[in-house]
C-alpha positions as CSV (number, residue, x, y, z in Angstrom):
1,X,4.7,-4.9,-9.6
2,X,0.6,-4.9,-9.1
3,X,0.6,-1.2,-10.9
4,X,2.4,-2.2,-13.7
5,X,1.4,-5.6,-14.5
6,X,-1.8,-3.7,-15.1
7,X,-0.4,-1.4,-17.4
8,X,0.2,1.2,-15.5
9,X,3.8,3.0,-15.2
10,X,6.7,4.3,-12.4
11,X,8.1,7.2,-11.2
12,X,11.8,5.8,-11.2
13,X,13.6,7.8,-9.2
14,X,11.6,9.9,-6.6
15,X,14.6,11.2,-5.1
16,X,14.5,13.3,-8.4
17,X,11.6,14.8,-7.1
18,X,11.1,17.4,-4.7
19,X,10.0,15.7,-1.4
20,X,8.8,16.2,2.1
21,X,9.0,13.1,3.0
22,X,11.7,10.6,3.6
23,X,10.7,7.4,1.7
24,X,13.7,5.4,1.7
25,X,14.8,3.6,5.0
26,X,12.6,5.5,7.1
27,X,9.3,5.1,8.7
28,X,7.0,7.8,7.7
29,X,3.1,8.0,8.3
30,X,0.8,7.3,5.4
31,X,-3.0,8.5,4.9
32,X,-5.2,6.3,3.7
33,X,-8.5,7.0,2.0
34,X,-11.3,6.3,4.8
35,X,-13.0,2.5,3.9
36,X,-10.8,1.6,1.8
37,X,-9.7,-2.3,2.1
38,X,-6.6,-1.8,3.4
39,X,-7.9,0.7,5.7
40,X,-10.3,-1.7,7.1
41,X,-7.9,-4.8,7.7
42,X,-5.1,-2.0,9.1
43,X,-7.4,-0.4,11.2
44,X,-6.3,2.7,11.1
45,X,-6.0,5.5,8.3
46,X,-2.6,6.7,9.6
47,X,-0.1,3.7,9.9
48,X,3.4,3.7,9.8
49,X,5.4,2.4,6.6
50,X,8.9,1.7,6.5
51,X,9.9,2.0,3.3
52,X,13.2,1.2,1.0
53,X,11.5,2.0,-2.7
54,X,12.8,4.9,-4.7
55,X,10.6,3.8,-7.2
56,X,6.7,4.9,-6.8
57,X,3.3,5.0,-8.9
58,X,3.1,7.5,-11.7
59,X,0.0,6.8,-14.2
60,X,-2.3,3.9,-12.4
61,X,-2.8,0.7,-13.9
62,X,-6.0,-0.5,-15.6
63,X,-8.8,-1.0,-12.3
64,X,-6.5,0.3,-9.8
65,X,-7.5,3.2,-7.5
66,X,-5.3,5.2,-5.1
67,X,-6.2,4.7,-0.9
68,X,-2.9,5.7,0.0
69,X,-0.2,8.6,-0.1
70,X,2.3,10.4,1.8
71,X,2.1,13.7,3.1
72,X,3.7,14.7,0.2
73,X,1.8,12.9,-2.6
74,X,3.6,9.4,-3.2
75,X,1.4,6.7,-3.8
76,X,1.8,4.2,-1.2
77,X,-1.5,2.0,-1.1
78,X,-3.6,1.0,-4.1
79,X,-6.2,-1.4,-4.7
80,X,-8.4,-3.2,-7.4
81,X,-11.7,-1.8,-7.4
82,X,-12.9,-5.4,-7.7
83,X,-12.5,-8.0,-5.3
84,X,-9.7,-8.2,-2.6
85,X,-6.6,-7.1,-4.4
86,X,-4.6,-4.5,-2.4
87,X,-1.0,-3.3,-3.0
88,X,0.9,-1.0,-0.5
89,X,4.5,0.1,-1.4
90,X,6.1,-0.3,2.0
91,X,7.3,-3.3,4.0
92,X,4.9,-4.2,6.4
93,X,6.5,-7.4,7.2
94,X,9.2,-5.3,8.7
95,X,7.6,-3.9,11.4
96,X,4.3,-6.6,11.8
97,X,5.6,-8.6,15.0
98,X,5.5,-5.0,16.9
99,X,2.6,-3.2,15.0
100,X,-0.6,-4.8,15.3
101,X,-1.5,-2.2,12.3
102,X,0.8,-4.0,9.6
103,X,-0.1,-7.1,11.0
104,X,-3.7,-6.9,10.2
105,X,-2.7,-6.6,6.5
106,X,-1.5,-10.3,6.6
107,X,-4.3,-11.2,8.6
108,X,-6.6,-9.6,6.5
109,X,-5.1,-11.6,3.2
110,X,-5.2,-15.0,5.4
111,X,-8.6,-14.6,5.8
112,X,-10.0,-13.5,2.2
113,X,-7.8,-16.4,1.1
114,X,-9.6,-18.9,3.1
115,X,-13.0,-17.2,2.4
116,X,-12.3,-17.7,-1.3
117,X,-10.7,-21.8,-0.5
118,X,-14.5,-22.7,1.3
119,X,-16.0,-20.8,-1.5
120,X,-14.7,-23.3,-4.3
């Protein structure tokens, strides 16, 4: 939803596409670009998504960068290159009362959302 609110557009079937990697209903590892936000809150640059999309991120929307794919090339994490805005395609809430990785995404938001409350 981020990516195209933004303008930007989807793949809508990737199961058209050739693929190495099985994306729907199935944990696969991701690769995230090094420093990237969702990096940082994860800890890690190799967590586990579980996934149930057949839909994923063709042409980016407007201020969005990629800091996430498969081994095969899906988009899977991207963010706003301004302020705290961070998008992943898989289900982290799935797998978050087991994986301290996913966890730390929600985490991560709780805290930049009471950063920005004491800020106003």
């Amino acid at each position: 939803m981020l990516n195209v609110a933004l303008g930007g557009t989807l793949h809508q079937h990737i199961t058209d596409r050739e693929t190495t990697v099985a994306h729907r209903l199935a944990p696969h590892p991701i690769e995230l670009t090094p420093g990237c936000r969702t990096a940082v809150a994860m800890r890690t640059t190799r967590p586990v998504g579980h996934s149930v999309h057949h839909q994923a991120v063709d042409r980016l929307g407007d201020g969005l960068v990629v800091t996430g794919r498969t081994a095969d090339g899906v988009v899977e994490a991207a963010e706003l290159t301004t302020g705290w805005v961070v998008g992943v395609q898989w289900h982290p809430e799935d797998t978050a009362a087991d994986d301290p990785a996913n966890q730390g995404l929600f985490d991560a938001f709780a805290n930049q959302a009471r950063l920005h409350a004491a800020r106003r």
